[in-house]
Each structure stands twice: as structure tokens, then as C-alpha cells.
ChimeraX commands (.cxc) that place a marker at each C-alpha (Angstrom):
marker #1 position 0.00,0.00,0.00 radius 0.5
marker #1 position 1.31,3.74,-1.06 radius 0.5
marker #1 position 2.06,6.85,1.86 radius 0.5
marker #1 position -1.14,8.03,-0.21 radius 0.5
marker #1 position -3.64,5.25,0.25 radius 0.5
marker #1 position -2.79,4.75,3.77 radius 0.5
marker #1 position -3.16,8.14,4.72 radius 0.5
marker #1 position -6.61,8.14,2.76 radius 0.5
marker #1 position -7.85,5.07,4.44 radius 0.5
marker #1 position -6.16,6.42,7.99 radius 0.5
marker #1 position -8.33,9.48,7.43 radius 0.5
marker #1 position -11.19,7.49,6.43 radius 0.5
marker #1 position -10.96,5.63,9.27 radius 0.5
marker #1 position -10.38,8.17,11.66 radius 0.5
marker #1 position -13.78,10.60,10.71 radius 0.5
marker #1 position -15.53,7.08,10.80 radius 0.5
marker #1 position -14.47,6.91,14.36 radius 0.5
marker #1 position -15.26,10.34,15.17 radius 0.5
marker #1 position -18.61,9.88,13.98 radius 0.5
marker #1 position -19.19,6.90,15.78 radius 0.5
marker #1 position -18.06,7.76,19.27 radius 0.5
marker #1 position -19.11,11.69,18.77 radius 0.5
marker #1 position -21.30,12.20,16.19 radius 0.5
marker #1 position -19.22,14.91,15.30 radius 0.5
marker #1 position -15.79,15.47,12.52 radius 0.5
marker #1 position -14.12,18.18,13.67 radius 0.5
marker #1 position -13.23,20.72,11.11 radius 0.5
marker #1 position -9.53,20.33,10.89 radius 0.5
marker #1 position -9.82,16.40,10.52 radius 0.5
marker #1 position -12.04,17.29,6.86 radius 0.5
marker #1 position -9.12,19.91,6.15 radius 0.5
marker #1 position -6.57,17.74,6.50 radius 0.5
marker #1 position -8.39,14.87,4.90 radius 0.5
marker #1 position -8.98,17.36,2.47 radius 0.5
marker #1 position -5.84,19.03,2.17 radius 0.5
marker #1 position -4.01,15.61,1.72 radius 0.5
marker #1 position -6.42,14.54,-0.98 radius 0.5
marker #1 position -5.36,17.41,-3.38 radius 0.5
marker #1 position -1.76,17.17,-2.34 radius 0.5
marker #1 position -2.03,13.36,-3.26 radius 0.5
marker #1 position -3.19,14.44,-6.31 radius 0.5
marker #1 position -0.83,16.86,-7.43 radius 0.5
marker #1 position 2.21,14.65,-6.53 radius 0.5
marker #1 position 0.66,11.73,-8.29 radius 0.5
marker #1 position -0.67,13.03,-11.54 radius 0.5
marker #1 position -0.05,16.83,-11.63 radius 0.5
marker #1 position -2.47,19.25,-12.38 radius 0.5
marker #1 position -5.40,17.51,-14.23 radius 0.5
marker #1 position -5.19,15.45,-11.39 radius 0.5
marker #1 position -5.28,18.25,-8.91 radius 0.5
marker #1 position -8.68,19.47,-11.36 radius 0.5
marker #1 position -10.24,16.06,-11.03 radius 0.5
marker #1 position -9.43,16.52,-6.93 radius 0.5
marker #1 position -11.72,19.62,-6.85 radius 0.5
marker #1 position -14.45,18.65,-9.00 radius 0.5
marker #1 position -14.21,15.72,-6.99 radius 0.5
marker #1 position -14.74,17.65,-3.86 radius 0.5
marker #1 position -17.40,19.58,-5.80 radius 0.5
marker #1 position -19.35,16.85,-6.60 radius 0.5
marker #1 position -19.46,15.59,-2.96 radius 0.5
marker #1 position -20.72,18.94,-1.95 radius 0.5
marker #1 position -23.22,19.36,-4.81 radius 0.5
marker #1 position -24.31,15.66,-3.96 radius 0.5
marker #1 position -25.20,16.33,-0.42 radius 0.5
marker #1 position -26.28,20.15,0.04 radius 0.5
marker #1 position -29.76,19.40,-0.35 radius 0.5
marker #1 position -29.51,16.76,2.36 radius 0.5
marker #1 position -27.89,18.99,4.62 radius 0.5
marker #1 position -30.47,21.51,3.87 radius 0.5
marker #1 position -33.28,19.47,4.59 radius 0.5
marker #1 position -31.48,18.44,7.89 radius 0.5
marker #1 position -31.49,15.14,6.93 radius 0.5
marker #1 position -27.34,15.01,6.98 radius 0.5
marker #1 position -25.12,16.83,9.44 radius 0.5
marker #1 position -22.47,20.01,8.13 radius 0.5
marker #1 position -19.63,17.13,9.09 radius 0.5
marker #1 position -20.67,14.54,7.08 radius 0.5
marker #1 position -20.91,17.04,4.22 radius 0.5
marker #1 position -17.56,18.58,4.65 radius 0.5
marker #1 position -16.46,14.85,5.03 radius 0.5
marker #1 position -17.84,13.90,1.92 radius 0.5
marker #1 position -16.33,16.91,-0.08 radius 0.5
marker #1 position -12.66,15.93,1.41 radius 0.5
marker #1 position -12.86,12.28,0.33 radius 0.5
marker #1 position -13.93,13.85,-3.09 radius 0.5
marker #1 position -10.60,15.65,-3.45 radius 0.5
marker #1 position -9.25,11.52,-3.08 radius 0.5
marker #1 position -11.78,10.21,-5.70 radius 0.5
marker #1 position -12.58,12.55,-8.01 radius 0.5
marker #1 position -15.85,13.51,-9.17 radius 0.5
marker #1 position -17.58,9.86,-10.77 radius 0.5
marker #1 position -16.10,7.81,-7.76 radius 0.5
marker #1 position -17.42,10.07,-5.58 radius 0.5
marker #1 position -20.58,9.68,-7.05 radius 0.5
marker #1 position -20.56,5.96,-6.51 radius 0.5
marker #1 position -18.97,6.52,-2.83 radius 0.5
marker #1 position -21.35,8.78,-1.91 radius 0.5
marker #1 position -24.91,6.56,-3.14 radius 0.5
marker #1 position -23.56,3.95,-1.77 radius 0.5
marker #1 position -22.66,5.62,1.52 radius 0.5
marker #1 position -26.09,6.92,1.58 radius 0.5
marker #1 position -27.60,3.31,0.92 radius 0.5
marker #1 position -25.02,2.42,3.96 radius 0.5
marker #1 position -26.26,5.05,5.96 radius 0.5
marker #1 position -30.05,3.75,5.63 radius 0.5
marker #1 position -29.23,0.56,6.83 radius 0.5
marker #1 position -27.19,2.08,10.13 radius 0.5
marker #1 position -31.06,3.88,10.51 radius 0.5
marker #1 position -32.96,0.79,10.06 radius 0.5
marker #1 position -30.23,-0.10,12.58 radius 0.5
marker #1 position -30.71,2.56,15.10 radius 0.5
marker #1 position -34.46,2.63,14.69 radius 0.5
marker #1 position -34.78,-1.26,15.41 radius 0.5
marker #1 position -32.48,-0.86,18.81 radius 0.5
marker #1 position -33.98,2.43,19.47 radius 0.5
marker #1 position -36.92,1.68,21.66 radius 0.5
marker #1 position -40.76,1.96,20.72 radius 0.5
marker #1 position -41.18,5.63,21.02 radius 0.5
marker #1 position -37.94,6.20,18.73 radius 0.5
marker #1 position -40.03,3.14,16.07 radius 0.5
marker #1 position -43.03,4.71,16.60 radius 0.5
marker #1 position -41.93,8.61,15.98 radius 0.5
marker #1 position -39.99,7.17,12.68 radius 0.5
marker #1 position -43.31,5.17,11.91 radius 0.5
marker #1 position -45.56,8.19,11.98 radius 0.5
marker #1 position -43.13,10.47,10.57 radius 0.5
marker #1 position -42.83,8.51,7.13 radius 0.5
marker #1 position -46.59,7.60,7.08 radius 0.5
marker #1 position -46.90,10.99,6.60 radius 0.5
marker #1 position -44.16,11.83,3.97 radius 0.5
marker #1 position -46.01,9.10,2.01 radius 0.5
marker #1 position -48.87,10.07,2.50 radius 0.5
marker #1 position -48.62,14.02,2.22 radius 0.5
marker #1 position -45.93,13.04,-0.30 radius 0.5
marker #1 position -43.34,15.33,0.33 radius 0.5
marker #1 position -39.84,15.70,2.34 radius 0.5
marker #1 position -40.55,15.37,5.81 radius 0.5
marker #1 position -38.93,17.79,8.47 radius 0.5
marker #1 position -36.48,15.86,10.79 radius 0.5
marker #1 position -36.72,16.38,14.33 radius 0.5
marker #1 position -33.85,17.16,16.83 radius 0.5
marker #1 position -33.10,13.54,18.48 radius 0.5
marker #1 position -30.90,12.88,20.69 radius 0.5
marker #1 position -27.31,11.97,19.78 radius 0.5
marker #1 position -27.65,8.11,20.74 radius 0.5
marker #1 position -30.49,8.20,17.80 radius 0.5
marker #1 position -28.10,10.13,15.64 radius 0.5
marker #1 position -26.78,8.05,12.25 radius 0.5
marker #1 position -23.08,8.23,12.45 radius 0.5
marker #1 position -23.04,8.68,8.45 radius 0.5
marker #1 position -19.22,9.29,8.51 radius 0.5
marker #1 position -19.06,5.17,9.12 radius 0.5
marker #1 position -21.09,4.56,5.85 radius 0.5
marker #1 position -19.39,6.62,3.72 radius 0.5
marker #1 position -16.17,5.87,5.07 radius 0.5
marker #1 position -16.71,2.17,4.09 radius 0.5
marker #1 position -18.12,3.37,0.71 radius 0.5
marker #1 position -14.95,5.36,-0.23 radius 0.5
marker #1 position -12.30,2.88,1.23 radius 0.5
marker #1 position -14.58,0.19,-1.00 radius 0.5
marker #1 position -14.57,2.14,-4.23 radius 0.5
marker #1 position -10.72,3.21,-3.70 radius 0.5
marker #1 position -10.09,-0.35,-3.88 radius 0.5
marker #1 position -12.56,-1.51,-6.24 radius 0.5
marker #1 position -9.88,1.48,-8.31 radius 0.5
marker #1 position -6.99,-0.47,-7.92 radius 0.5
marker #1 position -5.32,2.29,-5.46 radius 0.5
marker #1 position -4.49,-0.35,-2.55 radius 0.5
marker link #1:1,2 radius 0.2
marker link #1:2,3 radius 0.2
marker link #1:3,4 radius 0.2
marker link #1:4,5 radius 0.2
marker link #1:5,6 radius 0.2
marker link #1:6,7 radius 0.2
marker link #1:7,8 radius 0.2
marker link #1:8,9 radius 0.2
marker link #1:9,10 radius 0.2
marker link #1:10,11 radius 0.2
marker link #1:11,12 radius 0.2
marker link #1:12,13 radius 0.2
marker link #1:13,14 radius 0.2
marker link #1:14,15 radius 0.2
marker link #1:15,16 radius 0.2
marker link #1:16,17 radius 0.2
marker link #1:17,18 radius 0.2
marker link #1:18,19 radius 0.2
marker link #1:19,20 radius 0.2
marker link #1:20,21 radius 0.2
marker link #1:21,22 radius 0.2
marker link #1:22,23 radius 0.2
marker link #1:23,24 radius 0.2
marker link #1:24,25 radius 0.2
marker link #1:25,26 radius 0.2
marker link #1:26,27 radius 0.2
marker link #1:27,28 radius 0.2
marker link #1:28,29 radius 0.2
marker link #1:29,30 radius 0.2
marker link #1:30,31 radius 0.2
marker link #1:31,32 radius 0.2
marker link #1:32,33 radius 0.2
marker link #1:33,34 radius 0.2
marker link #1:34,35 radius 0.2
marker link #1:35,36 radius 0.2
marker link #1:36,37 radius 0.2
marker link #1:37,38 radius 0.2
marker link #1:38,39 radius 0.2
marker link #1:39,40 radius 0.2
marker link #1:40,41 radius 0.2
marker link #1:41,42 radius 0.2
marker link #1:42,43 radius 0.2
marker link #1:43,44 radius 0.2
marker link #1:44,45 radius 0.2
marker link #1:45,46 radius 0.2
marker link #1:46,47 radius 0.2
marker link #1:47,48 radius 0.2
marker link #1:48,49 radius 0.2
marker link #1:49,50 radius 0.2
marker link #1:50,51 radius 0.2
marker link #1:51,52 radius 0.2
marker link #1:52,53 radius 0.2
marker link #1:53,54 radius 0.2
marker link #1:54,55 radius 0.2
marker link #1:55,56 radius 0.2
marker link #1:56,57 radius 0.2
marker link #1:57,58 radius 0.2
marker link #1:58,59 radius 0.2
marker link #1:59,60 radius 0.2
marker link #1:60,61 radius 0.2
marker link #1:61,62 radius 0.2
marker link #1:62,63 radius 0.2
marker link #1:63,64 radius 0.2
marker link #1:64,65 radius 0.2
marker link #1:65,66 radius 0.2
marker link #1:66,67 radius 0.2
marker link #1:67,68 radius 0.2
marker link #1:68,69 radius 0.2
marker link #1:69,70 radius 0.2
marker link #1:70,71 radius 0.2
marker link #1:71,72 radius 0.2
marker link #1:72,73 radius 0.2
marker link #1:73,74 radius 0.2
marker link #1:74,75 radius 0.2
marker link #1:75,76 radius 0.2
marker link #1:76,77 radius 0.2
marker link #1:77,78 radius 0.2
marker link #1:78,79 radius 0.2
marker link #1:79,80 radius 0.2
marker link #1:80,81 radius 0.2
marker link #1:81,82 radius 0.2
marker link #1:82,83 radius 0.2
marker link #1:83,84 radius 0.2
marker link #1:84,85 radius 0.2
marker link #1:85,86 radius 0.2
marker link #1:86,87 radius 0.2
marker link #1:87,88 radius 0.2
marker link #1:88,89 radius 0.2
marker link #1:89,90 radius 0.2
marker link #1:90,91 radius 0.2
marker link #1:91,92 radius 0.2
marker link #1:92,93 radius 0.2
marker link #1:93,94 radius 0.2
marker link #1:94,95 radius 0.2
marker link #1:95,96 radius 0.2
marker link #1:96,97 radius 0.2
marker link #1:97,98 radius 0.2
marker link #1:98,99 radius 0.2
marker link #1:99,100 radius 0.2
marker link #1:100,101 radius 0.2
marker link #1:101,102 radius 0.2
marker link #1:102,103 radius 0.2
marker link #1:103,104 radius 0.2
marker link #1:104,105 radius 0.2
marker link #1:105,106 radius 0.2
marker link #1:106,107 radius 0.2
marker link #1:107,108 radius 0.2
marker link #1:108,109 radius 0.2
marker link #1:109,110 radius 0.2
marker link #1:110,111 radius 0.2
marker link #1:111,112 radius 0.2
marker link #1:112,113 radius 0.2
marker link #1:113,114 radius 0.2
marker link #1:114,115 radius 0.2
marker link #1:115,116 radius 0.2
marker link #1:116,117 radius 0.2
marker link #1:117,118 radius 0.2
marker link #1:118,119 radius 0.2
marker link #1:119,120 radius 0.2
marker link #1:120,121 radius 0.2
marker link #1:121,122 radius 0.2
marker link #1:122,123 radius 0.2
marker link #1:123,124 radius 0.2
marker link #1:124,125 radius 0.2
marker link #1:125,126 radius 0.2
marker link #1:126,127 radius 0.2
marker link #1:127,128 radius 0.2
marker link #1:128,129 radius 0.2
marker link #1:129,130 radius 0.2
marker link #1:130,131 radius 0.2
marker link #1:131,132 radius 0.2
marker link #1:132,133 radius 0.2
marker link #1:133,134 radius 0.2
marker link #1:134,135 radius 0.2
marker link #1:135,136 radius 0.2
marker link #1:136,137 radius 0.2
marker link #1:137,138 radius 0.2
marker link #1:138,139 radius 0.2
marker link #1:139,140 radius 0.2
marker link #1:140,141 radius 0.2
marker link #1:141,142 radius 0.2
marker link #1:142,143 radius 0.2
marker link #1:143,144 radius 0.2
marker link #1:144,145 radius 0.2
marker link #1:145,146 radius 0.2
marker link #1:146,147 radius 0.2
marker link #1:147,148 radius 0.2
marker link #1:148,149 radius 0.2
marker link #1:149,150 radius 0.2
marker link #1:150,151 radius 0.2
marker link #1:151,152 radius 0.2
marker link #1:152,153 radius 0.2
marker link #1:153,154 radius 0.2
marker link #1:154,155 radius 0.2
marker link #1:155,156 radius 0.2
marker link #1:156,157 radius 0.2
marker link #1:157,158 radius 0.2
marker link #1:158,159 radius 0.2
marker link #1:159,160 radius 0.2
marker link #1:160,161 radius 0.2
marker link #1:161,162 radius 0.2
marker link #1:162,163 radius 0.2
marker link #1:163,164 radius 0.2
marker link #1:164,165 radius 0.2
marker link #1:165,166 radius 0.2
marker link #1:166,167 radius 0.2
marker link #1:167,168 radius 0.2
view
């Protein structure tokens, strides 16, 4: 394995962990992640590389905007997602970032399931009535126990689709 992909998948890693024990990335961890990333890229394949880097990092913040908007993702995970773009470039981060998201809606179905019958029952009644009224439902505050550490899915996603690449 390269410097490179072990400090991606260190970095990778180390949001997941974050996430999971905090529910929270600090800032400098997606700057450095991110930082690295475009570094990686210039030393590796100069400056189209460096371009792909930040329309990578574009594309992971163009991907999940609306999801943070909606409150639906936290600011972390977004800034998380637009750092592991830098890695990726833009169509890998596509891929990473779907199938982080498909990740992340198992680590609900997860969290609902151990959650406890009012946590089942508030999820229950609050997609009954996004189906029904069929449109985006608001998302509560919960507590951060019922939080979805999203960081672990896409973490998993990227590290999957960096090797699925051939970097490792």
C-alpha cells in the first residue's frame, strides 16, 4: 500500500471513528483529509489530477447540500464527503457517496430497530406521513444516541470504491 492510500484510508478511518463515538468530525480532521487529498493528487498526476481533486470535492458537496439543507445530513458529514472527493474525483465520488447513503439507511434501520418503541413509533408516523402528504418530511432534533453516524457509511463506501480502483 502507497504513503497516499494509507493516509486516505487512515483518514477514512479516523472521521468514521469520530462519527461513531461523537457524532461529530471536527473541522480540521475534513481539512486535513482534504488538504491531503489534493496534495495526493498533485504529486501523483499533476495538475489535471489536482482538477479532477476539486471537482471531486465539488461533486461531494453538490451531492449532499440538499440533504444537509433538509437536515437530513449533518455540516460534518458534508464537509467529510467533499474531502474524500478531493481523493476520488468527481464519478467515484458519485458511486462513494450513493452507496454511503444506501449504507447510511441501513445504520437507521439499525438505530431505529435498537432504538426503543417511542424512537419506532416517531420514525413510523413520521414517514406515514411523507407518504402520504408526499413530500420531504422535516427531521426532528433527536438525541445523539439516535443520531446516524453517516461518517461510518461513507467511510466504508470510499475505502470500498478506492479499492474496487486499484489504489491499494
Amino acid at each position: 500500500m502507497t504513503i497516499a492510500a494509507s493516509l486516505f484510508v487512515a483518514g477514512m478511518l479516523a472521521a468514521a471513528l469520530s462519527d461513531l463515538l461523537r457524532r461529530r468530525i471536527p473541522n480540521w480532521m475534513n481539512l486535513a483529509i482534504l488538504f491531503a487529498g489534493l496534495g495526493a493528487q498533485v504529486m501523483t498526476g499533476g495538475f489535471d489530477a489536482f482538477a479532477q481533486g476539486l471537482l471531486g470535492a465539488g461533486a461531494g458537496l453538490l451531492l449532499l447540500l440538499p440533504l444537509f439543507h433538509k437536515r437530513w445530513i449533518g455540516g460534518g458529514d458534508v464537509k467529510m464527503v467533499v474531502a474524500m472527493g478531493a481523493w476520488l474525483g468527481p464519478s467515484l465520488t458519485l458511486w462513494a457517496t450513493l452507496l454511503g447513503c444506501a449504507g447510511g439507511g441501513l445504520l437507521a434501520l439499525a438505530i431505529a430497530a435498537t432504538g426503543g418503541s417511542s424512537l419506532r413509533q416517531d420514525v413510523t408516523v413520521n414517514l406515514t406521513n411523507a407518504v402520504l402528504g408526499q413530500k420531504v418530511p422535516s427531521v426532528p432534533r433527536r438525541e445523539q444516541s439516535q443520531l446516524v453516524p453517516m461518517a461510518v457509511a461513507f467511510a466504508g463506501a470510499a475505502i470500498g470504491v478506492f479499492v474496487a480502483r486499484g489504489a491499494l
